[in-house]
C-alpha positions in Angstrom: 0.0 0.0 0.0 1.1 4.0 -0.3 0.7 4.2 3.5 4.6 2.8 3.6 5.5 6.0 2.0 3.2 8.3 3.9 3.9 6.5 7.5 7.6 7.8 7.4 6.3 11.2 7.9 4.9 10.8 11.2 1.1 11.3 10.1 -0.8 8.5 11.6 -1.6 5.4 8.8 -4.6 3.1 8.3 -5.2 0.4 5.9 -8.2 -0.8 5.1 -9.5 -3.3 3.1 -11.3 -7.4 2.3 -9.3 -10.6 2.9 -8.1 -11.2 -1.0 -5.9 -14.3 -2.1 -6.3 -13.4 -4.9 -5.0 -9.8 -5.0 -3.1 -7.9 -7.8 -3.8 -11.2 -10.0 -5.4 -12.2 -13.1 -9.0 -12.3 -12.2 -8.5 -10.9 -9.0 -12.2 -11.0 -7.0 -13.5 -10.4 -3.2 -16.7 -12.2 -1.7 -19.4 -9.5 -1.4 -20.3 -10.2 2.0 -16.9 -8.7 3.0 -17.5 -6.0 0.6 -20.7 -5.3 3.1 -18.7 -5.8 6.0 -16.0 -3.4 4.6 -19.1 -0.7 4.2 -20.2 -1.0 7.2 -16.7 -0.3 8.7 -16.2 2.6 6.2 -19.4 3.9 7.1 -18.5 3.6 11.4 -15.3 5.7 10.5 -17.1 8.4 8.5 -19.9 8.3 11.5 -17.5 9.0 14.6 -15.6 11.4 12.1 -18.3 13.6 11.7 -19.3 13.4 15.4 -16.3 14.6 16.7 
């Protein structure tokens, strides 16, 4: 991910993403309940974020 170059700088780095074994590949694919699960985390972030 870009958050190796980024992390050097001291700004604080979080990756997010699904499980994928089959990542950067030919026919690279995620299971769509992890895509939901994924929104659902994406969506607690933006929640607290906009609370504070």
């Amino acid at each position: 991910s870009d958050g190796r170059f980024i992390a050097p700088t001291g700004a604080q780095v979080v990756e997010l993403g699904v499980r994928n074994a089959t990542i950067h590949q030919v026919d690279e694919k995620v299971e769509v309940d992890d895509l939901g699960k994924l929104a659902q985390i994406y969506e607690g972030i933006l929640e607290n974020l906009l609370l504070e």
